[in-house]
C-alpha positions, 0 to 999 in steps of 0.5 A: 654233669656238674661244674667240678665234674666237667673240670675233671674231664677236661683235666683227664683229655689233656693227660697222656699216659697209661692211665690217668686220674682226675681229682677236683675238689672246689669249695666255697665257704666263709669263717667268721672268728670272734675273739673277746666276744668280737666278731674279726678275721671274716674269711671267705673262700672260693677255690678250685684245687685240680690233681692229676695222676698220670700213670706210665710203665708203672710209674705214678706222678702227680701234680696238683694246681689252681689253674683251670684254664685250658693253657693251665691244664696242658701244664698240669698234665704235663708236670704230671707226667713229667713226674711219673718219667722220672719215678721209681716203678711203684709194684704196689700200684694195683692201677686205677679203679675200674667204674662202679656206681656209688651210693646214695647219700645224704649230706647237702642242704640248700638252706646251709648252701646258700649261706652267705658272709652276712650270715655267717657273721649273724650266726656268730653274733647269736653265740657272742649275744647267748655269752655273759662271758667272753667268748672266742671261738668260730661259726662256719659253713661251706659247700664243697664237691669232689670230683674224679673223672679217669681213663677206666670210666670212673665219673663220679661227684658229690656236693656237701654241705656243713656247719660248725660252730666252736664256742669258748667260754673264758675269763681269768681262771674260768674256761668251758668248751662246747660246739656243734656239727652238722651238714644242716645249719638248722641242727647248729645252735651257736647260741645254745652252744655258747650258753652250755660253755658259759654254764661249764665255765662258772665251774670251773673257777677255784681250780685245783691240783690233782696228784698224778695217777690211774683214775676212773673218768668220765669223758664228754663226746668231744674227750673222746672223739679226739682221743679215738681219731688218733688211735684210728689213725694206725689203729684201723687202717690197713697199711698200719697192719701190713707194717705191723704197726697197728694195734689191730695187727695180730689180733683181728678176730680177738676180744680185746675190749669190753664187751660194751664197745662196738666202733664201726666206720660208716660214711654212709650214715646220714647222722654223720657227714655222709661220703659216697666215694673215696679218692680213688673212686671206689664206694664207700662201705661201712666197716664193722671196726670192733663187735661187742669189744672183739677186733673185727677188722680194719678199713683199705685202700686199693694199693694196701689190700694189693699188698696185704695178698689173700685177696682183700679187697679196698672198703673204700677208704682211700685218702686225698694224696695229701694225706696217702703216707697215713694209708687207708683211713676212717674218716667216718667213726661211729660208737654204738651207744650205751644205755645211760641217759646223761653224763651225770648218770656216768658220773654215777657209775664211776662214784670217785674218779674224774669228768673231762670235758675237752683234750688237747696236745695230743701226739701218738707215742706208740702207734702198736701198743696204742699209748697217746699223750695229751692234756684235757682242757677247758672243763676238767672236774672231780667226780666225788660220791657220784657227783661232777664236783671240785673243778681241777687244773688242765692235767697231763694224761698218757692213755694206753687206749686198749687198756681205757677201752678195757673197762667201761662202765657206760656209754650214753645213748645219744651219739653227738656228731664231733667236728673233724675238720681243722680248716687248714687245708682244702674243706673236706668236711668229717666227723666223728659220731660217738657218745659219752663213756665212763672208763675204769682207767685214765692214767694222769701224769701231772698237773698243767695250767689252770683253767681262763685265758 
């Protein structure tokens, strides 16, 4: 049994109620940020976040704390409970996850584990030494475990590790953007990052303007993957269709995409940043999203299949309950590759239109009809005859996703893994697996500020 696990079931002894779940999610992991190719604000982390969830007469409180001695967890449980005495009887509460044994997974690396602050700091001084530019951006690495232990047997745990490094290149009117992913720090190369955002930067000087309009695009792994994980937010999450929210509601079962485009959520693959459960201790399934650009289905979590009736069943994708208001969610989406072998082979395709590098300000305007609003940033460029030319201004975009999903011209055939994580809150580690694509449609609204710091 390990550390986390065994802090779950102390938890869990000292709750009293119907049921009772335990949720511990420890972390130990460092940043080291460089700005102006300057290594600064090193961070190191080491904690321990504890939950309760005491359920009586059909009302659920929680609690959460960082406390773990035996005096902190009798006044975690008992806040909890306090919790559920004074809250309205949830009728979509379906009760606690009975016991089933997860998968397998991949996902933990001792090489990455053992990483340390000097590390970390080496690590980022290999990306600042590969830049002629300045350079700001991040290397990390952290390991964490989640745990559950509850009153229906439920006792599971996983350990993960991953790497990120985030490079941007960027002076007075230049900027370029790359980074790389992985639970291995040995598929993360800050220094070949750094020398690709170097390499986009140089083109981006000269910046022009470009007039609003729909134009073909071309956008890189990292466009895209940010563009996606907004959509799914409502898109694919089954509280989004019992509230007929979602883009998804009434049209499960109808080809609405190009036939090009397949989207599954898989937590499960070894490529990505592999889960084996979800938060209430259900394991993880793989979910076919869209088939040969047909709507297949959407994911779920115990308490949402309870309301959507016909005896759907959760796919494993209940959220920490940070995040529960969003109901189910994909955490784990994976596009299916094309067949072109670059991105300037998409470039081809498209012949006249626009390549992105980067987005960024996004926000949801309308969740059932799928309109996101956004700029792209640090590597903007104008595709003229076939070719990545001209580099442009940020612009404005307001994308209609359906309708950019409607018309591909291509994908390419290596997935990259994006980073999903943005550190801000407890370390649990995502990404999103997906290649580039060519879209007939990519709507510009206006023109932003140009490209360098």
């Amino acid at each position: 049994m390990t550390e986390a696990l065994e802090l779950a079931q102390r938890v869990l002894r000292a709750a009293e109620g119907d049921e009772a779940l335990a949720v511990v999610q420890s972390e130990r992991s460092g940043m080291a940020r460089f700005a102006s190719s300057e290594v600064h604000q090193p961070t190191l982390i080491e904690n321990q976040v504890v939950e309760v969830q005491i359920v009586r007469d059909g009302r659920l409180g929680i609690a959460t704390s960082n406390r773990t001695d035996d005096d902190g967890l009798r006044a975690l449980a008992a806040r909890a409970g306090e919790a559920a005495d004074s809250a309205p009887p949830d009728l979509d509460f379906p009760g606690l996850a009975p016991p089933v044994d997860p998968p397998a997974v991949e996902g933990f690396d001792e090489e990455t584990a053992s990483l340390d602050a000097e590390d970390q700091a080496r690590l980022a001084s290999a990306a600042i030494d590969a830049s002629e530019l300045d350079l700001y951006g991040f290397f990390t690495s952290g390991v964490t475990e989640v745990a559950l232990a509850s009153s229906t047997g439920v006792a599971v745990s996983q350990e993960m590790t991953d790497a990120a490094v985030l490079a941007l290149a960027a002076v007075e009117g230049a900027s370029g953007y790359e980074e790389r992913t992985g639970w291995r720090v040995g598929d993360v190369d800050p220094a070949e990052a750094s020398r690709q955002a170097v390499e986009k930067a140089k083109l981006t000087r000269g910046a022009v303007e470009l007039e609003p309009g729909s134009y073909a695009a071309v956008l890189e792994p990292p466009a895209f993957a940010e563009l996606l994980a907004y959509f799914a937010y409502d898109a694919f999450s089954g509280l989004g269709v019992v509230e007929e929210r979602s883009y998804a509601f009434d049209k499960l079962g109808s080809k609405v995409f190009d036939d090009k485009f397949s989207l599954a959520d898989d937590a499960l693959d070894p490529r990505g940043l592999a889960k084996a459960f979800d938060f209430e201790g259900t394991p993880k399934q793989r979910v076919e999203l869209v088939e040969d650009g047909v709507l297949r289905g959407v994911v779920w979590d115990r308490p949402t299949a309870k309301r959507a009736d016909g005896g759907q069943q959760t796919t494993g994708h209940a959220p920490p309950s940070s995040l529960r208001h969003w109901g189910p969610l994909a955490f784990a989406l994976s596009v299916a590759p094309g067949d072109a072998s670059s991105t300037e082979e998409l470039a081809e395709r498209v012949g006249d239109g626009i390549y992105v590098t980067r987005l960024h300000y996004l926000s949801i305007v309308d969740p059932r009809e799928g309109i996101i609003t956004g700029m792209t940033r640090d590597g903007t460029f104008r595709i003229r005859g076939g070719k990545i030319a001209d580099p442009l201004m940020n612009l404005r975009f307001t994308a209609r996703v359906p309708e950019l999903l409607a018309e591909l011209q291509g994908l390419t055939r290596d997935p990259v893994l994006i980073n999903q994580n943005a550190y801000y809150d407890d370390r649990y580690p995502t990404g999103l697996l997906t290649p580039a694509v060519a879209t007939a449609r990519f709507d510009i609204t206006g023109v932003g500020s140009g490209p360098g710091v």
